[in-house]
Backbone as JSON Lines, residues from 0, in Angstrom:
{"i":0,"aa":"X","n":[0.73,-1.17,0.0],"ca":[0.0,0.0,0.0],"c":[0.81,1.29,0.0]}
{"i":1,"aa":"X","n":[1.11,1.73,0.98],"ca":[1.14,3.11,1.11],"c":[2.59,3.66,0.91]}
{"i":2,"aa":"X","n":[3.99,2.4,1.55],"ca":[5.37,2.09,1.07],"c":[5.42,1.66,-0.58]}
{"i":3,"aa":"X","n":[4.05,1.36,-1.07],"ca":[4.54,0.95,-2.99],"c":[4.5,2.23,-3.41]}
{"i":4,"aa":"X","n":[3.23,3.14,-2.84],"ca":[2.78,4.3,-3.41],"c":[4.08,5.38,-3.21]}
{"i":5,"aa":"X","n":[5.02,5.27,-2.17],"ca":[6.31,6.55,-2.03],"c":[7.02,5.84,-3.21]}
{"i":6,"aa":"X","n":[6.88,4.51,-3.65],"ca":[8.13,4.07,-4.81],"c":[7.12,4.12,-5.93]}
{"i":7,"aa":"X","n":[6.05,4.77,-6.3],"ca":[5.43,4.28,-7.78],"c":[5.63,5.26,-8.87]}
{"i":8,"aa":"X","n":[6.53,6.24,-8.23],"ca":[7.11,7.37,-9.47],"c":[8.3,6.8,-10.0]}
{"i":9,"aa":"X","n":[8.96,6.33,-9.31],"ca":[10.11,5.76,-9.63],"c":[10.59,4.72,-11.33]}
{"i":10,"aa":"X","n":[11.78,5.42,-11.76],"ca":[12.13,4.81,-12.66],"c":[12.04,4.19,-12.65]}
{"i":11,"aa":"X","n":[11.43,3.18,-13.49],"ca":[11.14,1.64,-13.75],"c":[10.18,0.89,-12.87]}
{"i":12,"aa":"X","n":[9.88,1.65,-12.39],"ca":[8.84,0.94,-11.7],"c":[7.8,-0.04,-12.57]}
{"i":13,"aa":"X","n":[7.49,-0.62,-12.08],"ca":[6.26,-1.49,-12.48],"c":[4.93,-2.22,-11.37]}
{"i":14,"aa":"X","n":[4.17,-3.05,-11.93],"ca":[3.3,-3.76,-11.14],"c":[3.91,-4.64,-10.36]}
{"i":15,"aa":"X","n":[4.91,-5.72,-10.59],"ca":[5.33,-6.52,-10.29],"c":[6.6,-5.91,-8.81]}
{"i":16,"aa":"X","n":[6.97,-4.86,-9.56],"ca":[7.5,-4.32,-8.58],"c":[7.4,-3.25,-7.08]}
{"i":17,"aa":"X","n":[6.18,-2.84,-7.64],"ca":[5.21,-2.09,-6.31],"c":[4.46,-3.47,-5.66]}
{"i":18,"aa":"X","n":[4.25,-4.45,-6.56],"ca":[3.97,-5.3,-5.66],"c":[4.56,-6.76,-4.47]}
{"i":19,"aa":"X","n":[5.98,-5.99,-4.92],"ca":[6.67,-6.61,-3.98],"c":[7.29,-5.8,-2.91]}
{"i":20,"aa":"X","n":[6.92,-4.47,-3.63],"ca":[7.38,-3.12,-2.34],"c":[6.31,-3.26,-1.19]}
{"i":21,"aa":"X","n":[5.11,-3.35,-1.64],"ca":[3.97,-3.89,-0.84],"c":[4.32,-4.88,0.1]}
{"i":22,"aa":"X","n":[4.77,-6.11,-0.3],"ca":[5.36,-6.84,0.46],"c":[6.63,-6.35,1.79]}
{"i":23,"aa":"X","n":[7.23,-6.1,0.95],"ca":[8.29,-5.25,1.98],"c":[7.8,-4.08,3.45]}
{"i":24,"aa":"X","n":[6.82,-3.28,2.81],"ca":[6.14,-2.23,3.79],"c":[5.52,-3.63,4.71]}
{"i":25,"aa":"X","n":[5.23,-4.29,4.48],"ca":[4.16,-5.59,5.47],"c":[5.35,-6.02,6.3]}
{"i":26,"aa":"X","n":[6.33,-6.14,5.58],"ca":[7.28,-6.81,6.55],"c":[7.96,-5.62,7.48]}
{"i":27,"aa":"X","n":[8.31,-4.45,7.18],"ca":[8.39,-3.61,7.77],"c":[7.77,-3.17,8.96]}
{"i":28,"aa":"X","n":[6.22,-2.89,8.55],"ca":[4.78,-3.14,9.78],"c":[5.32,-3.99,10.33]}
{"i":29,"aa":"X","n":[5.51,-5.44,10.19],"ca":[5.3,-6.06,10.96],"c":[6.85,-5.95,12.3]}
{"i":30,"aa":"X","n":[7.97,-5.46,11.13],"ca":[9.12,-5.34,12.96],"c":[9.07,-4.36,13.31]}
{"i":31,"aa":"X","n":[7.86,-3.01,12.72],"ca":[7.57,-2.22,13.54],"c":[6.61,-2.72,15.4]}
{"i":32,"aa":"X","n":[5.84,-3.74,14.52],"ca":[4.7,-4.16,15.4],"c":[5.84,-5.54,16.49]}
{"i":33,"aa":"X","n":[6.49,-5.72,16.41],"ca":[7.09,-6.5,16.83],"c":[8.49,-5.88,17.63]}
{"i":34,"aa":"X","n":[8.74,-5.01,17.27],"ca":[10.19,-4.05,17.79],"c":[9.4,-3.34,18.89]}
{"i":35,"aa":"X","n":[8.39,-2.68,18.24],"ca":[7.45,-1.64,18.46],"c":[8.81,-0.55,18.99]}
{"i":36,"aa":"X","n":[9.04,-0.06,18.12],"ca":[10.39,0.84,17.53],"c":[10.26,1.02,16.21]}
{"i":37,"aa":"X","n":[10.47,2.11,15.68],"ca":[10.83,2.49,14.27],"c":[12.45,2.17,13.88]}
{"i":38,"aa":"X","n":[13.28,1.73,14.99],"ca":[14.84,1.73,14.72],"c":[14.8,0.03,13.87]}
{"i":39,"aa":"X","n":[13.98,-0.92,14.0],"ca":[14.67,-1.91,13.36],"c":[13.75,-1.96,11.6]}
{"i":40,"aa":"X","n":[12.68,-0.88,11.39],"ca":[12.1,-0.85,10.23],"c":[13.51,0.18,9.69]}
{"i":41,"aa":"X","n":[13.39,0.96,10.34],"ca":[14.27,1.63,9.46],"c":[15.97,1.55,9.14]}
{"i":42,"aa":"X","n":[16.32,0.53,9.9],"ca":[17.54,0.07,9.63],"c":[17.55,-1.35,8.83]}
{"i":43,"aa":"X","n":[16.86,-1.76,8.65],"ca":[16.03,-2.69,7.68],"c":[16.54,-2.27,6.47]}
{"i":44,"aa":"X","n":[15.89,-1.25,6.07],"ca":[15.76,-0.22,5.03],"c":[16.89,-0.13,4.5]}
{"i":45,"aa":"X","n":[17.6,0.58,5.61],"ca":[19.19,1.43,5.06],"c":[19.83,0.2,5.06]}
{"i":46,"aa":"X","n":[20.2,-0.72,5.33],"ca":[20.81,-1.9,5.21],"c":[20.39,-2.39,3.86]}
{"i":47,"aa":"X","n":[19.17,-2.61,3.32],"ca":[18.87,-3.02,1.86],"c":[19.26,-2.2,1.12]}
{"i":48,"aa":"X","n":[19.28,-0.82,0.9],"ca":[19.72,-0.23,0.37],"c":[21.14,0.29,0.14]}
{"i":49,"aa":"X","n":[21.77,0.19,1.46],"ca":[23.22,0.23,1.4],"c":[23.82,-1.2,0.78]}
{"i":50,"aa":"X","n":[23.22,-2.19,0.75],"ca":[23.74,-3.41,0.34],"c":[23.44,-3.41,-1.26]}
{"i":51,"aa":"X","n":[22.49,-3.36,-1.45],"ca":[21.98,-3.09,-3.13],"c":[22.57,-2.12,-3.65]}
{"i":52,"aa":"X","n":[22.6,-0.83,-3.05],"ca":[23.45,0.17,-3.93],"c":[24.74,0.44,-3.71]}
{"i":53,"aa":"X","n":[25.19,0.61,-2.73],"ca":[26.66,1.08,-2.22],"c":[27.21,-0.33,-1.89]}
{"i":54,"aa":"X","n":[26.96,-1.66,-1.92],"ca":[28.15,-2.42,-2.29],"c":[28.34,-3.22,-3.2]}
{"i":55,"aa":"X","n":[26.85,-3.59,-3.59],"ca":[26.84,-3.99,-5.09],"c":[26.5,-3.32,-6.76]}
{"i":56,"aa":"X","n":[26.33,-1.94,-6.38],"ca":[26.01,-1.01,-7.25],"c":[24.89,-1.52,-8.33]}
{"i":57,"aa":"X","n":[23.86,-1.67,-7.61],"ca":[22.76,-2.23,-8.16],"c":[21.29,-1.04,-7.76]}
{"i":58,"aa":"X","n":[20.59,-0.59,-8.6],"ca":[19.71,0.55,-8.41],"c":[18.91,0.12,-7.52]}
{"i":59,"aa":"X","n":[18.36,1.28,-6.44],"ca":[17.41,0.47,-5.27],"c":[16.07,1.64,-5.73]}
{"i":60,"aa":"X","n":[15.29,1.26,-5.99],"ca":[13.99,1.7,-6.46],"c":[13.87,3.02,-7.41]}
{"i":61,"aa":"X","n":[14.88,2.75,-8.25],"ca":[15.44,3.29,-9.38],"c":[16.29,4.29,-9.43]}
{"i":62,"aa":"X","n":[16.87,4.11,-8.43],"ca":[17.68,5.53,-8.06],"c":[19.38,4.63,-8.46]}
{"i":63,"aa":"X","n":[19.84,4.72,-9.69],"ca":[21.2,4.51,-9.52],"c":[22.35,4.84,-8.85]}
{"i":64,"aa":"X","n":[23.26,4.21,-8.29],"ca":[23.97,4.75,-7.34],"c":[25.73,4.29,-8.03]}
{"i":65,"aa":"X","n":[26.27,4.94,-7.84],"ca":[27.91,5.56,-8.59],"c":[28.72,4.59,-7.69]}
{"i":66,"aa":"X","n":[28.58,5.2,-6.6],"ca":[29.62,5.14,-5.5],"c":[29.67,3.28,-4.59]}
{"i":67,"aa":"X","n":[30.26,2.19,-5.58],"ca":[30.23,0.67,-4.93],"c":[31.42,0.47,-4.86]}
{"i":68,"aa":"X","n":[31.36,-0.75,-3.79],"ca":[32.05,-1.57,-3.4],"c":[32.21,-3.07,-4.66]}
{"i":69,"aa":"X","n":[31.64,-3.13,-4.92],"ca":[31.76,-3.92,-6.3],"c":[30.62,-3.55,-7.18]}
{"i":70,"aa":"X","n":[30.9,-3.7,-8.37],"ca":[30.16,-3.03,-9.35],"c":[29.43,-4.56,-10.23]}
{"i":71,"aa":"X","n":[28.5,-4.67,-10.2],"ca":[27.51,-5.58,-10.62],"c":[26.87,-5.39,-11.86]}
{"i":72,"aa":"X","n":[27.18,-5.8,-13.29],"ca":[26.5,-5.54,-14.38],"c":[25.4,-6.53,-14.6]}
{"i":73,"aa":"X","n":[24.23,-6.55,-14.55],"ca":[22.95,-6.91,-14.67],"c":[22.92,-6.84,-16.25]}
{"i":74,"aa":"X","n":[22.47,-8.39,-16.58],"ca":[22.42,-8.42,-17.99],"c":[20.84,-7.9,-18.9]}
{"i":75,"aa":"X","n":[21.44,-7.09,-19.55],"ca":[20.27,-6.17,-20.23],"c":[19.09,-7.04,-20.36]}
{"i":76,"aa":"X","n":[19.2,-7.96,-21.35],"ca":[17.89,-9.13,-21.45],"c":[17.28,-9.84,-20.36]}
{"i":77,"aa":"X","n":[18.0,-9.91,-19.32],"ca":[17.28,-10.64,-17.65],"c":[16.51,-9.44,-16.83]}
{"i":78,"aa":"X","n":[16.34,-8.71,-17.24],"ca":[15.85,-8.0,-16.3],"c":[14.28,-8.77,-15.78]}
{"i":79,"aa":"X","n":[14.13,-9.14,-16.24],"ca":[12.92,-9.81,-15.77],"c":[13.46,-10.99,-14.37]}
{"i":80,"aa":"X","n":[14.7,-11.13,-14.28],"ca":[14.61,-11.83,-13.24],"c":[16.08,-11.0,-12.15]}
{"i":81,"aa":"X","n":[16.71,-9.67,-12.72],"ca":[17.64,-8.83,-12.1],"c":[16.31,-7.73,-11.76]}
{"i":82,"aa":"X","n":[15.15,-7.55,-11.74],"ca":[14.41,-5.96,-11.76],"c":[14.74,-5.06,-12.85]}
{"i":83,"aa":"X","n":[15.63,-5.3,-13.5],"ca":[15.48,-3.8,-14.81],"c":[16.41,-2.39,-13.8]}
{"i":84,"aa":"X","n":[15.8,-2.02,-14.51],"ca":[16.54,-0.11,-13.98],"c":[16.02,0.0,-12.55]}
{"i":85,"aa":"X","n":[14.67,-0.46,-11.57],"ca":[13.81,-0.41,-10.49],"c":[14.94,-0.66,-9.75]}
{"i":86,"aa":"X","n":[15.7,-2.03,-10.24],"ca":[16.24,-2.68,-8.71],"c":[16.45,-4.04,-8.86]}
{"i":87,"aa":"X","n":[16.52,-4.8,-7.21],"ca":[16.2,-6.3,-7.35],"c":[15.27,-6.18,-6.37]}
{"i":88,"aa":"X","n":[14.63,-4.66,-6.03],"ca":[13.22,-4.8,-5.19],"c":[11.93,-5.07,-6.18]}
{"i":89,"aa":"X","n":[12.01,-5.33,-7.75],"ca":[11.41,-5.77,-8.78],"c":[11.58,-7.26,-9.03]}
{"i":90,"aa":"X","n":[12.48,-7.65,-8.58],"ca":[12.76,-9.03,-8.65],"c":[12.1,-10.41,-8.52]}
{"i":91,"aa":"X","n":[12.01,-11.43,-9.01],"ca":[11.31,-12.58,-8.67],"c":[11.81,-12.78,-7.07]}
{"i":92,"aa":"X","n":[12.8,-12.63,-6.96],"ca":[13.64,-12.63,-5.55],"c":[12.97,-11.96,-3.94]}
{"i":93,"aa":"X","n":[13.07,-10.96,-4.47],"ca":[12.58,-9.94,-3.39],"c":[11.69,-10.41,-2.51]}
{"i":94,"aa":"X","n":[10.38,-10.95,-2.6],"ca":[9.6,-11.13,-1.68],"c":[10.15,-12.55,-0.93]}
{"i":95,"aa":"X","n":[11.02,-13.38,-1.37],"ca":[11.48,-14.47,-0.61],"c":[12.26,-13.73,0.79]}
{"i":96,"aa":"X","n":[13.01,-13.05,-0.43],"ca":[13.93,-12.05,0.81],"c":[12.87,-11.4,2.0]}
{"i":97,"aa":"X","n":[11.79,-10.7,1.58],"ca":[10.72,-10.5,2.46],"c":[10.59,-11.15,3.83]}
{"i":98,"aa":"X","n":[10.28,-12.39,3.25],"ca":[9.63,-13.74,3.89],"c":[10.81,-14.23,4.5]}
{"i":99,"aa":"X","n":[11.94,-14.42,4.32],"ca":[13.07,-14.96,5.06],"c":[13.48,-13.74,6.13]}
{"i":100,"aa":"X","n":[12.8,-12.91,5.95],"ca":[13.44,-11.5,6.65],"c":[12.38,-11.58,7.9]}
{"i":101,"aa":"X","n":[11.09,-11.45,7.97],"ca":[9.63,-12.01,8.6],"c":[10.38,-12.82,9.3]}
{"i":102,"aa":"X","n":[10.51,-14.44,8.89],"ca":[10.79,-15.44,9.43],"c":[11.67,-15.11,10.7]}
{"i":103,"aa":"X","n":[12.64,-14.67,9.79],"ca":[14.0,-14.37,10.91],"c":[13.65,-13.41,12.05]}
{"i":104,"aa":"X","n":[13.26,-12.36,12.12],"ca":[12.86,-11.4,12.94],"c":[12.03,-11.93,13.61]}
{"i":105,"aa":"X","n":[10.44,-13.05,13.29],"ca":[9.72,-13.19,14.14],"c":[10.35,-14.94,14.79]}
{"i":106,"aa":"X","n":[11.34,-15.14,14.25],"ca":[11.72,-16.43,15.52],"c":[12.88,-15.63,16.66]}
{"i":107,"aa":"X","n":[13.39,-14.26,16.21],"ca":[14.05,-14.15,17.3],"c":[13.16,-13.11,18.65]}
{"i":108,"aa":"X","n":[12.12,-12.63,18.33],"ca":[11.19,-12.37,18.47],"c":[10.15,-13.07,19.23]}
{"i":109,"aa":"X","n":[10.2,-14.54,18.87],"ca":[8.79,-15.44,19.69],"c":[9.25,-15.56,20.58]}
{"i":110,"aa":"X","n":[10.23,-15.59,21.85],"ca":[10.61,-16.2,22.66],"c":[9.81,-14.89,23.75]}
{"i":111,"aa":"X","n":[9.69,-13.76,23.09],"ca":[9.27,-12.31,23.78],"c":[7.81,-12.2,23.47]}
{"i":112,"aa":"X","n":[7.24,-12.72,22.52],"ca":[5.56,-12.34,21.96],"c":[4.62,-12.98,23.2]}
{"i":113,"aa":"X","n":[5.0,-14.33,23.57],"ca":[4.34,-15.41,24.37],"c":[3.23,-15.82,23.48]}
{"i":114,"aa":"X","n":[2.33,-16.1,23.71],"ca":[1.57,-16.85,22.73],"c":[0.85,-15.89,21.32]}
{"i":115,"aa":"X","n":[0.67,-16.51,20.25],"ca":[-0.08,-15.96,19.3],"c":[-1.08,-15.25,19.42]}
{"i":116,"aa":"X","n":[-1.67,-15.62,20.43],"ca":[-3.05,-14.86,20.65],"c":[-2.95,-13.86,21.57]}
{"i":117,"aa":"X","n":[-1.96,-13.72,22.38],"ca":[-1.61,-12.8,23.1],"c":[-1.03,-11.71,22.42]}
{"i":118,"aa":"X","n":[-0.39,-12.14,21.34],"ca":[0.33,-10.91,20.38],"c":[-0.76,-10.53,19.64]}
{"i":119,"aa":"X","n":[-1.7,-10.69,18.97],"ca":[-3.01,-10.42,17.88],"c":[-3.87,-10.18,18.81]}
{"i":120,"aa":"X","n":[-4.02,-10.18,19.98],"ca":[-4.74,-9.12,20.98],"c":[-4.19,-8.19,21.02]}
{"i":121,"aa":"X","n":[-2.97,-7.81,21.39],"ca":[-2.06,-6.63,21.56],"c":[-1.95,-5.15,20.26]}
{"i":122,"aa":"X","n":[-1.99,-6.47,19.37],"ca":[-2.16,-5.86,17.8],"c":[-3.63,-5.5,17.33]}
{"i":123,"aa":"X","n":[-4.36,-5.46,17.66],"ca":[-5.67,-5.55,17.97],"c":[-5.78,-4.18,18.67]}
{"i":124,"aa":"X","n":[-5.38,-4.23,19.94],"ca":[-5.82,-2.81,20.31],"c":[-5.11,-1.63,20.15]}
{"i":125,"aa":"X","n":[-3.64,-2.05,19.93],"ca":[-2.86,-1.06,19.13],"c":[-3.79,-0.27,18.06]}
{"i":126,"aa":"X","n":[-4.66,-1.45,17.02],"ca":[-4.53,-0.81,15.6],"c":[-6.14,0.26,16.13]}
{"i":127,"aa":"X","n":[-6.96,0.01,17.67],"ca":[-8.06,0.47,17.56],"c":[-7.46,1.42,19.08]}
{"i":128,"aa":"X","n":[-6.41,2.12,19.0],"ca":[-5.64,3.23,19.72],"c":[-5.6,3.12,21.07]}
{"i":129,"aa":"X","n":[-6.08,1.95,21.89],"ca":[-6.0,1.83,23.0],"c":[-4.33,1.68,23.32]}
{"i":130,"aa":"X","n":[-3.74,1.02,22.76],"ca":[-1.75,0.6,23.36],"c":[-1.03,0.16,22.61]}
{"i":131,"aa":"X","n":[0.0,0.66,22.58],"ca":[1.2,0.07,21.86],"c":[1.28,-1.76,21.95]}
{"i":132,"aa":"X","n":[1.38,-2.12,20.67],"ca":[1.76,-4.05,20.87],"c":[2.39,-4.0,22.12]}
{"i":133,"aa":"X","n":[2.3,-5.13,22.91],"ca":[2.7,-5.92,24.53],"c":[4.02,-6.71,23.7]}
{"i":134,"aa":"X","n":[5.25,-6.71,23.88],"ca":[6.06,-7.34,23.36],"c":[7.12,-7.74,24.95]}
{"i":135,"aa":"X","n":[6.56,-8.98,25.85],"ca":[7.29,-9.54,26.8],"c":[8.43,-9.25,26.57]}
């Protein structure tokens, strides 16, 4: 939603690729809702982006970047499976990365949530302004 919509001006953008930015903002929400901190969404962020652009010199939501640590030529005809000019946040890739990113955050994470239903209550009244997620 609202993380595809800040990337849908963007060079090269596409469907495929706002709709894995979509994905990303969810995963984001969610180590917001789970940190309940903005420091691990947004270092999330700068970490994908410092890794995609400044060490592999690979465009992060179409913004090319000069300045790498190794320089990565993406073959013109694959872009369908490199993202094109967007990125590799266009990528068939990306949302695995998503999902392995989720995964990881919410197993180091469960040991603090306590049960499922205790966290989706918490999240629950967060989203209807009574309290911040309960994160034991």
């Amino acid at each position: 939603g609202l993380f595809a919509m800040a990337h849908a001006n963007s060079p090269g953008a596409s469907r495929v690729g706002l709709v894995n930015i979509s994905v990303g903002g969810i995963a984001a929400a969610l180590f917001l809702l789970l940190s309940n901190s903005l420091l691990l969404p947004m270092a999330w962020h700068f970490a994908w982006n410092l890794t995609m652009g400044n060490v592999y010199g690979l465009s992060t939501s179409g913004i090319p970047i000069s300045a790498t640590v190794v320089s990565v030529a993406p073959h013109p005809q694959k872009a369908h499976l490199h993202g094109g000019t967007f990125g590799p946040e266009q990528s068939p890739l990306a949302p695995a990365v998503y999902v392995a990113g989720i995964a990881a955050i919410g197993l180091f994470y469960s040991r603090r949530i306590g049960s499922v239903d205790e966290f989706l209550s918490s999240v629950d009244q967060f989203v209807n302004g009574a309290t911040a997620p309960v994160i034991m």
